[in-house]
TIRO-63685 format. One line per 2 residues: number of its first residue (from 1); their letters; for each residue x, y, z of N, C-alpha, C. Coordinates in nm, 3 decimals, decimal comma. Example, Ala and Ser with C-alpha at 12.3 -4.5 7.8 and 13.67 -1.06 7.14 Angstrom:
BEGIN
1> AS> 1,319/-0,569/0,780/1,230/-0,450/0,780/1,320/-0,330/0,780  1,285/-0,225/0,708/1,367/-0,106/0,714/1,290/0,003/0,787 $
//
This chain:
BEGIN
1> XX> 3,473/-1,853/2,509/3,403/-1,981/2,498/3,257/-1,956/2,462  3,244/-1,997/2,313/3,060/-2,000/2,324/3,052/-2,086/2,333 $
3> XX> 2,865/-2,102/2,349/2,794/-2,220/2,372/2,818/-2,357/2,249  2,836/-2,340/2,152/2,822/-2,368/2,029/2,906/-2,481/2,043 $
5> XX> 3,038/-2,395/2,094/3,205/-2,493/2,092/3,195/-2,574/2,204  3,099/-2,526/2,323/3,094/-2,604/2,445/3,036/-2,735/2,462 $
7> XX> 2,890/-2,685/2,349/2,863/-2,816/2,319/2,921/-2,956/2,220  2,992/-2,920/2,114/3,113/-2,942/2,029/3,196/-3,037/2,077 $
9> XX> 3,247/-2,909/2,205/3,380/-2,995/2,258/3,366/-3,109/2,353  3,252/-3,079/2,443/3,158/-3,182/2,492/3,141/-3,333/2,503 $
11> XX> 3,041/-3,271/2,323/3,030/-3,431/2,266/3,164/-3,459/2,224  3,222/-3,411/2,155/3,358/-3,458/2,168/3,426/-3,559/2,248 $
13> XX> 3,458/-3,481/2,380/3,506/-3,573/2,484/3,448/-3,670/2,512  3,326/-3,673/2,539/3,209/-3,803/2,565/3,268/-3,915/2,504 $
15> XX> 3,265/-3,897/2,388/3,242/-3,986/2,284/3,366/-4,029/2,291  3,492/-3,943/2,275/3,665/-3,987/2,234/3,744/-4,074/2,331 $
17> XX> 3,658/-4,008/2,442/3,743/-4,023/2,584/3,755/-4,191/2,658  3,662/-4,225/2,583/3,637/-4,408/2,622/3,625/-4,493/2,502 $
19> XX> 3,599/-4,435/2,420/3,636/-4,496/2,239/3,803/-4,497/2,211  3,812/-4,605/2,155/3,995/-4,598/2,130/3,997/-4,539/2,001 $
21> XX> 4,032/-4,382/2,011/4,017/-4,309/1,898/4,113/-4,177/1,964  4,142/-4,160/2,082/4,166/-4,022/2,113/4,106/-3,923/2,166 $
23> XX> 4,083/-3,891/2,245/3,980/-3,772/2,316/4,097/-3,641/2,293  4,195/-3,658/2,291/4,316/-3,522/2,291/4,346/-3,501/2,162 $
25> XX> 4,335/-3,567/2,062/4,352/-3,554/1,921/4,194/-3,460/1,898  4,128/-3,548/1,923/3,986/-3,486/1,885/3,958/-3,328/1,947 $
27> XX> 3,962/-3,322/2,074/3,963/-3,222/2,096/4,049/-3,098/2,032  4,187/-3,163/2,007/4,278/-3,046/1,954/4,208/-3,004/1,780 $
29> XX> 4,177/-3,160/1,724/4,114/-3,136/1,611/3,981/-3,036/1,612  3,923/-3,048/1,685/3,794/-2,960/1,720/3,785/-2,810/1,753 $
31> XX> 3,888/-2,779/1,842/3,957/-2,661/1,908/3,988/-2,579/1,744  4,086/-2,671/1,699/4,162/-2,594/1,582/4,060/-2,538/1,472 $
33> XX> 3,947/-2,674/1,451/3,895/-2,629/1,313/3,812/-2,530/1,362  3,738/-2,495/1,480/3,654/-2,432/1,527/3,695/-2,274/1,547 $
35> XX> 3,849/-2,269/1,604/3,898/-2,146/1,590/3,958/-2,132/1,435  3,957/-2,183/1,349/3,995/-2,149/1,239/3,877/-2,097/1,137 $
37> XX> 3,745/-2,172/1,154/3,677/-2,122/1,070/3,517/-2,066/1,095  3,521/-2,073/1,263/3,449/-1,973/1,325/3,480/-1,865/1,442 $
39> XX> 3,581/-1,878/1,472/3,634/-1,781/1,601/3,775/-1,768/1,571  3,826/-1,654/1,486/3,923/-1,621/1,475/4,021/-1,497/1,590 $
41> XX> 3,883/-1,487/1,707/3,928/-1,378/1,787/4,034/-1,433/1,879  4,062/-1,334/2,003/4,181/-1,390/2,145/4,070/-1,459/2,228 $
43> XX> 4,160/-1,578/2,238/4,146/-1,706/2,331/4,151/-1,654/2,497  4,046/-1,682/2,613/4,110/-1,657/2,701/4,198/-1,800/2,736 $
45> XX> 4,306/-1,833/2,777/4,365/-1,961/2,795/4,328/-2,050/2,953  4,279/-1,914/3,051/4,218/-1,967/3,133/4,123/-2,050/3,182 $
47> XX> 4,034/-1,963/3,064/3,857/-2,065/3,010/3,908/-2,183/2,983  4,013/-2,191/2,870/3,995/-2,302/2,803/4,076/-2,414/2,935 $
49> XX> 4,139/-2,373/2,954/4,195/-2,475/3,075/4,042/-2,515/3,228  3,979/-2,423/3,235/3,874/-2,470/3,379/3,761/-2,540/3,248 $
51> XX> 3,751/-2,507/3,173/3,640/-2,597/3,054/3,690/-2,719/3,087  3,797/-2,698/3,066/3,883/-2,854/3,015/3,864/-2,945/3,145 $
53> XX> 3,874/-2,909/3,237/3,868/-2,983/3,365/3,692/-3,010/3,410  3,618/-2,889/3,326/3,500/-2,954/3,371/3,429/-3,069/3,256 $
55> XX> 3,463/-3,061/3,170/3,446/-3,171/3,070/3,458/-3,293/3,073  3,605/-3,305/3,119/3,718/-3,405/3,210/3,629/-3,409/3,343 $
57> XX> 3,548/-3,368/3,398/3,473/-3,405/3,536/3,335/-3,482/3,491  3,251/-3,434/3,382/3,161/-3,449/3,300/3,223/-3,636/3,277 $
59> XX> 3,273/-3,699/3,239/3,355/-3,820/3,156/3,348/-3,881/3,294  3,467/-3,833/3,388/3,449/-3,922/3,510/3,366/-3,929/3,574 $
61> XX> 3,258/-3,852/3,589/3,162/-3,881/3,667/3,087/-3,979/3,616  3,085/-3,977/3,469/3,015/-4,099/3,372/3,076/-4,254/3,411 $
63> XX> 3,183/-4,239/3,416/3,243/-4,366/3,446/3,240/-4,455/3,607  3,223/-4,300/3,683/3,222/-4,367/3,798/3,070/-4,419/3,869 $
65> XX> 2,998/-4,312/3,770/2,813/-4,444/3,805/2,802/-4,579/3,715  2,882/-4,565/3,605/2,884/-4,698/3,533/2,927/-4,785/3,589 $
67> XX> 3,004/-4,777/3,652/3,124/-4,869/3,698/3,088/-4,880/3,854  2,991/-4,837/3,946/3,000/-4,840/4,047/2,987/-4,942/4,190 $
69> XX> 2,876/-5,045/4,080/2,896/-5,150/4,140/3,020/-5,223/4,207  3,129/-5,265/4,031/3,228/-5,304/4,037/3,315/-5,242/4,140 $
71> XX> 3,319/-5,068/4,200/3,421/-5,015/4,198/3,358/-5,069/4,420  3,216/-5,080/4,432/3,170/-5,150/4,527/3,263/-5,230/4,538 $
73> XX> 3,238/-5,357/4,460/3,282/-5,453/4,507/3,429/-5,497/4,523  3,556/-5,426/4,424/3,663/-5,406/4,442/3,683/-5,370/4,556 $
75> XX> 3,658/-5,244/4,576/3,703/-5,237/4,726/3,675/-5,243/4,828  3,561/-5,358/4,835/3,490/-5,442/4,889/3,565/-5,545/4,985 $
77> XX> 3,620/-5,564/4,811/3,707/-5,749/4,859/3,857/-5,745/4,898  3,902/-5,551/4,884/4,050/-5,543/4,891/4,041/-5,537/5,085 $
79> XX> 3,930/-5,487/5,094/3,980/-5,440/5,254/3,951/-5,571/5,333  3,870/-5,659/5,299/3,885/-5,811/5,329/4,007/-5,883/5,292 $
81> XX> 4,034/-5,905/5,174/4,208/-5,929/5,169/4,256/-5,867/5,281  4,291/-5,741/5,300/4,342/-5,687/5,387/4,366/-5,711/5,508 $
83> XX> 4,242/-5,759/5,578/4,211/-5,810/5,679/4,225/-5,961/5,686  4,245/-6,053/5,591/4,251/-6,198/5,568/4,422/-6,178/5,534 $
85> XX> 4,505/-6,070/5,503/4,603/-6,124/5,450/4,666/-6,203/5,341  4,552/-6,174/5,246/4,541/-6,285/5,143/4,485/-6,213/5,054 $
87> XX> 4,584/-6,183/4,914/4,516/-6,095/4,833/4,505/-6,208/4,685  4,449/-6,359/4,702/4,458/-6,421/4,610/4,306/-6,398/4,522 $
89> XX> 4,230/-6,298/4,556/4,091/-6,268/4,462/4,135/-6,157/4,399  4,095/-6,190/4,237/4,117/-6,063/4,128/4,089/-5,951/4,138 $
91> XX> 3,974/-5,939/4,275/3,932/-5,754/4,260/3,990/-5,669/4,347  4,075/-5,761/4,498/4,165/-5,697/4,576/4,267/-5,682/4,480 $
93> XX> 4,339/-5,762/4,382/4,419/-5,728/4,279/4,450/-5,598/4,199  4,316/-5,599/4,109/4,259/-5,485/4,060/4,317/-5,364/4,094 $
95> XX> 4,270/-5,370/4,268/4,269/-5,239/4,285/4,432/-5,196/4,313  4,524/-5,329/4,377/4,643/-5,291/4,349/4,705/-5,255/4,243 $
97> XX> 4,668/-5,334/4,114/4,726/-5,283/3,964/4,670/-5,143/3,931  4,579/-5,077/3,990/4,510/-4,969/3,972/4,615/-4,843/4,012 $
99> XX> 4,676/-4,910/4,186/4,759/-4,808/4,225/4,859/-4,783/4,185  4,915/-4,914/4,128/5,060/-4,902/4,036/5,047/-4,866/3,936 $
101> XX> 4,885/-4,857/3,878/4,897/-4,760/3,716/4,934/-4,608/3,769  4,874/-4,586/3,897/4,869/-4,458/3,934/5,038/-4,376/3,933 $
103> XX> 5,130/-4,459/4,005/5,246/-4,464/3,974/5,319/-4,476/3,845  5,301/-4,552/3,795/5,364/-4,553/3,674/5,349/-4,475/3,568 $
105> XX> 5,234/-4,416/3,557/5,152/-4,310/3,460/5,216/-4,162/3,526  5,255/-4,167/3,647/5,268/-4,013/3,713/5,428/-4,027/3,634 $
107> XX> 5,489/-4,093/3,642/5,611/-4,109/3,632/5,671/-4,058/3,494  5,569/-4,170/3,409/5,603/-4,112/3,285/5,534/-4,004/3,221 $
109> XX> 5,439/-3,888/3,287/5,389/-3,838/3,258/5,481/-3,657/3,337  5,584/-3,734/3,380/5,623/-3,600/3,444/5,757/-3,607/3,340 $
111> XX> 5,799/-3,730/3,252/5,926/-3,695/3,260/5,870/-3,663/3,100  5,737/-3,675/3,035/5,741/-3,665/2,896/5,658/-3,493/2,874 $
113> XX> 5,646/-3,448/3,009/5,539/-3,299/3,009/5,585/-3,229/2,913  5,698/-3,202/2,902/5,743/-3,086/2,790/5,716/-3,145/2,641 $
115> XX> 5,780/-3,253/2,608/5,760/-3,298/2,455/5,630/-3,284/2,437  5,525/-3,326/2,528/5,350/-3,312/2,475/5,323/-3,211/2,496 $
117> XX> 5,385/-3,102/2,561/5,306/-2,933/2,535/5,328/-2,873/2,395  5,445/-2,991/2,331/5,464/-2,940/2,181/5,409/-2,994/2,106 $
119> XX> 5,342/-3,104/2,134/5,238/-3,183/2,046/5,111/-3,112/2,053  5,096/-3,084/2,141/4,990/-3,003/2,159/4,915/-2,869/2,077 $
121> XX> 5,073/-2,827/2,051/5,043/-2,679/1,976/5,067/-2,746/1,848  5,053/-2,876/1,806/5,096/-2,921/1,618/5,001/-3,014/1,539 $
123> XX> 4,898/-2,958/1,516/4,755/-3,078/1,486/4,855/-3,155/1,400  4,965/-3,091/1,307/4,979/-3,237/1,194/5,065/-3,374/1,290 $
125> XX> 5,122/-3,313/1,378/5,166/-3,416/1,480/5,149/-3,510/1,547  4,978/-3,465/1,589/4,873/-3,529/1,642/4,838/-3,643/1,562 $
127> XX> 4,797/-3,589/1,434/4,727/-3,684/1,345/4,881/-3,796/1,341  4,995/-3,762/1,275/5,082/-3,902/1,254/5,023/-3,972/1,343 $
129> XX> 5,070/-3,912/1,510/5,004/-4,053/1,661/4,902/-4,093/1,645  4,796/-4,034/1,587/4,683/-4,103/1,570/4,668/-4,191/1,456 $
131> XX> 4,776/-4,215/1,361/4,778/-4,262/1,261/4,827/-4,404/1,340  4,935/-4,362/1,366/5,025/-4,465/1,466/4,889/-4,572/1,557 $
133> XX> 4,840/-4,476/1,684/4,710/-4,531/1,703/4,627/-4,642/1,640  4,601/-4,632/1,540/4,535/-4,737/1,405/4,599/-4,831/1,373 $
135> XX> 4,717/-4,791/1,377/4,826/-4,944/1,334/4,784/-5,029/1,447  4,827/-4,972/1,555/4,799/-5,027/1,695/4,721/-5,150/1,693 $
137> XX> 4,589/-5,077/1,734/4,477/-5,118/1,713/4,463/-5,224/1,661  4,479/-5,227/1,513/4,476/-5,369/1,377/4,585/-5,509/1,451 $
139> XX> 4,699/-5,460/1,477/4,806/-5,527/1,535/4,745/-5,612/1,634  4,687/-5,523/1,719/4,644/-5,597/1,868/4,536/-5,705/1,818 $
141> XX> 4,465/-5,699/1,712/4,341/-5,729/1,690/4,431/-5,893/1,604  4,526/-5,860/1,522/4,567/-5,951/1,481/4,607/-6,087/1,559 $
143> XX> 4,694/-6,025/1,682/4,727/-6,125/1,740/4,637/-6,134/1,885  4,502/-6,132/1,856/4,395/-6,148/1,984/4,374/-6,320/2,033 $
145> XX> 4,388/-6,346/2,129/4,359/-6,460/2,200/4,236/-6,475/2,259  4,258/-6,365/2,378/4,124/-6,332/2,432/4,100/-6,476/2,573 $
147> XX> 4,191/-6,570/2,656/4,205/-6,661/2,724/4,275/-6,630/2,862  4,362/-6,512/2,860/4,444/-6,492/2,987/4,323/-6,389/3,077 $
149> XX> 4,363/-6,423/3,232/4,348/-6,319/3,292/4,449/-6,213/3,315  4,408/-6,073/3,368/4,510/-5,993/3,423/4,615/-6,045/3,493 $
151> XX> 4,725/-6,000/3,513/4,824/-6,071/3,614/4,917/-5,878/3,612  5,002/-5,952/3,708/5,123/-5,856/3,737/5,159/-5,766/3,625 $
153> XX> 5,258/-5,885/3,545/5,345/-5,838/3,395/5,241/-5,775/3,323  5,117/-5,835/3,271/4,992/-5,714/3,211/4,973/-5,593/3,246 $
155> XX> 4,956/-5,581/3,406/4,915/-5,487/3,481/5,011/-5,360/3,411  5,158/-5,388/3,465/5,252/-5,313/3,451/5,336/-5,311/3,261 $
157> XX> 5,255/-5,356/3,204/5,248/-5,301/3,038/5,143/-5,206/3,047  5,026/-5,219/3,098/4,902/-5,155/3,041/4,923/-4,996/3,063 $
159> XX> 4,968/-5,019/3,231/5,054/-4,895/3,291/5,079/-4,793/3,207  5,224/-4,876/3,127/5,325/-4,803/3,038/5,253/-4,730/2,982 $
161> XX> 5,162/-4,842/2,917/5,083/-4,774/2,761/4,997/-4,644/2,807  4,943/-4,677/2,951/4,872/-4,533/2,971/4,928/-4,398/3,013 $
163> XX> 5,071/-4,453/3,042/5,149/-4,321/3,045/5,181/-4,246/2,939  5,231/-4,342/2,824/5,254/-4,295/2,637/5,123/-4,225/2,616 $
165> XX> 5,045/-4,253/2,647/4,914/-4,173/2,597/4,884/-4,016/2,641  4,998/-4,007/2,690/4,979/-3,885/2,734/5,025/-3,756/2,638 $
167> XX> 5,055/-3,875/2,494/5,053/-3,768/2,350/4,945/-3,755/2,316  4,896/-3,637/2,294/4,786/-3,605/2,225/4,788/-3,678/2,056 $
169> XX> 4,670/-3,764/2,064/4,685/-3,849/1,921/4,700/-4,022/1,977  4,735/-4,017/2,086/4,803/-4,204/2,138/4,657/-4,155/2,200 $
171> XX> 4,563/-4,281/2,201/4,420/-4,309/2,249/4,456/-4,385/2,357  4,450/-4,304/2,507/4,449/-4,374/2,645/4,416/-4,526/2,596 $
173> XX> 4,264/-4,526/2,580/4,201/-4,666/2,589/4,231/-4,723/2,462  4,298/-4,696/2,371/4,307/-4,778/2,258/4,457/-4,823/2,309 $
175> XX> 4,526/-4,750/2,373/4,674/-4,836/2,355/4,675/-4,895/2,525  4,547/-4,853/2,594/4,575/-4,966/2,677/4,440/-5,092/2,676 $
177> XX> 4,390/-5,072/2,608/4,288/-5,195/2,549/4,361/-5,266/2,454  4,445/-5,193/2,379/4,568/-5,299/2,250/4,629/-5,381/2,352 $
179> XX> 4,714/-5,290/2,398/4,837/-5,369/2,553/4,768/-5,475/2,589  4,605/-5,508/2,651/4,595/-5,594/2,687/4,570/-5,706/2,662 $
181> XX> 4,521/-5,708/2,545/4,531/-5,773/2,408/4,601/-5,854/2,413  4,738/-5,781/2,364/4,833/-5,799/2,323/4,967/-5,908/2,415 $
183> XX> 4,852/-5,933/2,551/4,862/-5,965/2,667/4,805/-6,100/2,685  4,706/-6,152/2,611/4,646/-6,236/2,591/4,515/-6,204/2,635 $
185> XX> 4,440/-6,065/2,719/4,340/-6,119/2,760/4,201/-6,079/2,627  4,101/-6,071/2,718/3,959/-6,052/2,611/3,938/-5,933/2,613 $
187> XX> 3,823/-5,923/2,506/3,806/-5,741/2,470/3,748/-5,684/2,590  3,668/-5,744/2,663/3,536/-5,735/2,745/3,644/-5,654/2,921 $
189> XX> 3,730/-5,772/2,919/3,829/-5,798/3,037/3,884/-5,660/3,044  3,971/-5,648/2,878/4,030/-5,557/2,909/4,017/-5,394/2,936 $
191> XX> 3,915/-5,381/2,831/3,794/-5,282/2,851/3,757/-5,245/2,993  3,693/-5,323/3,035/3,674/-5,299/3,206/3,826/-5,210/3,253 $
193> XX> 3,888/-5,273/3,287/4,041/-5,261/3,329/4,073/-5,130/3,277  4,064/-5,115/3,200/4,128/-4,948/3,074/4,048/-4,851/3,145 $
195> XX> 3,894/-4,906/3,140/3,794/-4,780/3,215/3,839/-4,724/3,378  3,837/-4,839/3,454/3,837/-4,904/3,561/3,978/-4,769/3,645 $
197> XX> 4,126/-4,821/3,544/4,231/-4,729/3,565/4,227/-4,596/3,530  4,125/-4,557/3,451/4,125/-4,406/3,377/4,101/-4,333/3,510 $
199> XX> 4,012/-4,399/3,608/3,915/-4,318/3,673/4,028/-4,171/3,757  4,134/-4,263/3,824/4,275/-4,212/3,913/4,297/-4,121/3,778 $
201> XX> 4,377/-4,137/3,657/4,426/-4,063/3,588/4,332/-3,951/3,544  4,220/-3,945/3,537/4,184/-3,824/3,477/4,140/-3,755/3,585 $
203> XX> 4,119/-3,776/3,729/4,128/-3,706/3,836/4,255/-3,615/3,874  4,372/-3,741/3,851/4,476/-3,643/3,844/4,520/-3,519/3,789 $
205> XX> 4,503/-3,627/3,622/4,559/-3,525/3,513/4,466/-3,424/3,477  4,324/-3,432/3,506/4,241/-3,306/3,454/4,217/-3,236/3,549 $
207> XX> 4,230/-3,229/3,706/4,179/-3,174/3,806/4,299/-3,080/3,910  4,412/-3,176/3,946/4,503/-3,129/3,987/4,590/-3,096/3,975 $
209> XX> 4,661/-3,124/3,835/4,746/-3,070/3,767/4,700/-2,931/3,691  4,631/-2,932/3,644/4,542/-2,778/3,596/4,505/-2,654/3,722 $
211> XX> 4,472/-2,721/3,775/4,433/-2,606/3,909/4,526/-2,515/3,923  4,650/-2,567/3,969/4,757/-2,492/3,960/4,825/-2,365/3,810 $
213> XX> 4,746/-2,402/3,746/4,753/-2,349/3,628/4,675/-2,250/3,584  4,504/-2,245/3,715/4,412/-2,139/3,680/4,465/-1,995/3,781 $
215> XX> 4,405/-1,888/3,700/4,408/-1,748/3,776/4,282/-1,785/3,787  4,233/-1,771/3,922/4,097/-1,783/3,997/4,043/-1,658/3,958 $
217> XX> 4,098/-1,526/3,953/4,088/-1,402/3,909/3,985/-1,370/3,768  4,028/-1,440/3,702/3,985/-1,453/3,569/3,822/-1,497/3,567 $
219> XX> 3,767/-1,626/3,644/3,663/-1,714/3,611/3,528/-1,571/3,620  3,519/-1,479/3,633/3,422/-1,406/3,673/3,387/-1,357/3,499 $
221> XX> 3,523/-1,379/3,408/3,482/-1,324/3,253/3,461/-1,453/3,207  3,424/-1,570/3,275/3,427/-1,693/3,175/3,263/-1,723/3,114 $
223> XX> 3,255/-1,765/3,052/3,101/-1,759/2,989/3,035/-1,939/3,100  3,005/-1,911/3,163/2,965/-2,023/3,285/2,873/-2,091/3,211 $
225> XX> 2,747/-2,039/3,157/2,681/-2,096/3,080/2,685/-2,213/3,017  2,745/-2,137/2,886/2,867/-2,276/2,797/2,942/-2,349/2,836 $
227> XX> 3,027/-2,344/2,916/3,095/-2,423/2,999/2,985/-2,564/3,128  2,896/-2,526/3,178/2,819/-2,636/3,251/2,753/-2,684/3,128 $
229> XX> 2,671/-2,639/2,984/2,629/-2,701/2,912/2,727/-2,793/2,844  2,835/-2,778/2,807/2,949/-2,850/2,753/2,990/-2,965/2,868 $
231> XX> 2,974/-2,947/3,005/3,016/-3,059/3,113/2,895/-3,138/3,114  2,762/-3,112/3,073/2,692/-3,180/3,109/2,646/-3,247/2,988 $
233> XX> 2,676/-3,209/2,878/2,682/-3,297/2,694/2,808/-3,369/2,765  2,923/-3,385/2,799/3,036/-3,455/2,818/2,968/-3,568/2,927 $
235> XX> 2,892/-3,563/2,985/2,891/-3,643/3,084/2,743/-3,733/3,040  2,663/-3,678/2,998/2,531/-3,749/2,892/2,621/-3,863/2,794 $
237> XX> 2,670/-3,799/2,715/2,743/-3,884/2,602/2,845/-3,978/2,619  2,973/-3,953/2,719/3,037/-4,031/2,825/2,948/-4,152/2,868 $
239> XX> 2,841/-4,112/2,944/2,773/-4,220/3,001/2,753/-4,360/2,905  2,642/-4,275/2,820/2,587/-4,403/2,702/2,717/-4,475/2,624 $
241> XX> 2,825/-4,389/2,576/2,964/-4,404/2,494/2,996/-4,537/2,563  3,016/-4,554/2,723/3,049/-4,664/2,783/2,987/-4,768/2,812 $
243> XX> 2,826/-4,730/2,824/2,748/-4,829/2,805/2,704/-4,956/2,662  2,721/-4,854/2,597/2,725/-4,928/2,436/2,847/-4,989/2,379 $
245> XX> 2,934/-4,962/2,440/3,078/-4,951/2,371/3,155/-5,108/2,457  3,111/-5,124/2,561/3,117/-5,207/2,655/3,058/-5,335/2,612 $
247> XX> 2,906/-5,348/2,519/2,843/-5,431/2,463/2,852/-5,460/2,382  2,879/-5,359/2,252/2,984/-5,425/2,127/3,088/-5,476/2,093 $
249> XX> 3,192/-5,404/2,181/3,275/-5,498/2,215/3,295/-5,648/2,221  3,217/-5,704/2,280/3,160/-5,873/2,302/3,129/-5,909/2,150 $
251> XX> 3,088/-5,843/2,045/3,072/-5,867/1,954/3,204/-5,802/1,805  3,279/-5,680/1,847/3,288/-5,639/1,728/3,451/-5,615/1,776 $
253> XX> 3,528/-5,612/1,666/3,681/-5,630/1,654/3,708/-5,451/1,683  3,852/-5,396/1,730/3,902/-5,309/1,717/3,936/-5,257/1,598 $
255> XX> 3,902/-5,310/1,462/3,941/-5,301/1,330/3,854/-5,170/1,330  3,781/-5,179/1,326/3,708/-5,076/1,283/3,782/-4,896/1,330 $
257> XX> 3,815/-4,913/1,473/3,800/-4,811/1,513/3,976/-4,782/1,493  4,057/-4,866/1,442/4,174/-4,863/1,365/4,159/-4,777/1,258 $
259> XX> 4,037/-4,854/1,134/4,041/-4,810/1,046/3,949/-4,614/1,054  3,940/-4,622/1,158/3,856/-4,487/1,196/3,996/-4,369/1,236 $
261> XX> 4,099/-4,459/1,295/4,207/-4,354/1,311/4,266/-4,328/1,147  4,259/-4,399/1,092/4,359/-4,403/0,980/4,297/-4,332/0,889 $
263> XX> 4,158/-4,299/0,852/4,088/-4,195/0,771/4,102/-4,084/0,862  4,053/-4,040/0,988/4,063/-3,879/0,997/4,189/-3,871/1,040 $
265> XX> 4,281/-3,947/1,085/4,440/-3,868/1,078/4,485/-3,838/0,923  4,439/-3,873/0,833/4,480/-3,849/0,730/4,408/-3,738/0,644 $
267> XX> 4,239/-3,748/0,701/4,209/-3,623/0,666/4,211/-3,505/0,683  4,281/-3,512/0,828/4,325/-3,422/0,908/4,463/-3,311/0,847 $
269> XX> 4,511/-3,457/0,874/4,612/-3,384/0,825/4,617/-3,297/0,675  4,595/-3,353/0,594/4,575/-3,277/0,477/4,489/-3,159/0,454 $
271> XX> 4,392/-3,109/0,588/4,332/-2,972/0,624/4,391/-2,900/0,630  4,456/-2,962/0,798/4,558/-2,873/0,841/4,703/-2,818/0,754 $
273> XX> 4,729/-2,898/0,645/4,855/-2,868/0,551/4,827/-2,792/0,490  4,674/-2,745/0,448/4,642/-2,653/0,316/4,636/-2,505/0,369 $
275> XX> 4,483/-2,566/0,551/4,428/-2,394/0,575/4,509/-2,364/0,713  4,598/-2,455/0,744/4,672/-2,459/0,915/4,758/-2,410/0,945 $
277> XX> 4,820/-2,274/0,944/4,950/-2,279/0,958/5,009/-2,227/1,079  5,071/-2,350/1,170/5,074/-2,265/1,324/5,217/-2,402/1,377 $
//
């Protein structure tokens, strides 16, 4: 791991990881072109897995000072429900649809593990989903209402969609910001909600599922350096990514960032077909 890629992969994540564009496409896209046309040496796979989790810590930590008020007052109003017996306010809600994303995402994320370790190793693969991604996107945008609140049946679509995303190329927040859409509610609404649920999943999926996966043995050859500079570009860029992204929104259609999958999956792909062969 140099510094170079740390910072790279970084901004990368920052930026992918709350933009409906892909943070796992990008990264794989980044990884690939980076070992292809500056680091052709051996990978340690260890590095790249404790990077990955501190990057992935870098993002959530971004989300969870953004969001912290809200995440106040959610579970604020759940442990009052709790105590009232009465969970008829949206943010004791929340936090229940939160736990059932937690469920539903584990679920389908255990039974799809193998097919995405092969997506994983296939940038042109990536790019189709991310192509797919873009359709998405336009679709949701087509049939936008923007009038419902969250409810149950939403909750448990958005779920789904954040379990599918667990292909590298399907954009967490683009196919569960489409879903909600697609649901009737607003960009603003659903946005919140997409961020809101990531927080559980990328604790899970970047922290405790990987652990098990590191030789503790190893971290003493890891370049530490690059690695905290790369968590802390991930968590700078994360921050603002959600702050800005949160405010345009209110103003600007998912078209765009459709039409943003549909040029680099395609330019992608046609890299990877010429100089890629793996």
């Amino acid at each position: 791991m140099q510094t170079l890629q740390a910072i790279i992969t970084g901004s990368v994540q920052g930026l992918s990881e709350f933009l409906p564009i892909s943070s796992s496409a990008h990264i794989v896209f980044s990884n690939s072109l980076y070992n292809l046309f500056v680091n052709n040496g051996d990978i340690n796979k260890y590095e790249e897995i404790f990077f990955d989790i501190c990057v992935h810590f870098g993002t959530l930590l971004a989300v969870l000072i953004y969001f912290f008020s809200d995440l106040k007052n959610i579970i604020k109003d759940f442990f009052k429900s709790v105590k009232e017996k009465n969970f008829a306010s949206q943010n004791s809600k929340i936090l229940l649809y939160i736990l059932m994303s937690i469920v539903i995402t584990g679920l389908i994320g255990i039974v799809l593990k193998r097919p995405v370790e092969y997506f994983v190793s296939s940038p042109k693969l990536v790019c189709v989903l991310l192509f797919i991604t873009g359709i998405i996107l336009l679709l949701s945008e087509k049939m936008y209402k923007g009038n419902k609140e969250l409810n149950l049946k939403s909750a448990i679509l958005i779920s789904i969609a954040q379990g599918l995303a667990i292909f590298p190329g399907f954009s967490r927040s683009g196919l569960t910001i489409a879903t909600a859409l697609f649901c009737g509610m607003d960009r603003v609404k659903s946005a919140r909600f997409s961020f809101l649920m990531s927080i559980p999943v990328i604790f899970l999926a970047s922290f405790i599922y990987p652990v098990f996966e590191l030789d503790f043995s190893e971290i003493s050859k890891f370049n530490l350096t690059a690695i905290i500079t790369g968590t802390i570009v991930s968590f700078v860029v994360g921050y603002f990514c959600i702050k800005y992204f949160m405010k345009l929104l209110a103003k600007l259609s998912l078209k765009i960032f459709g039409y943003y999958c549909f040029a680099v999956s395609v330019l992608m792909y046609l890299l990877f077909q010429f100089f890629y062969h793996h």
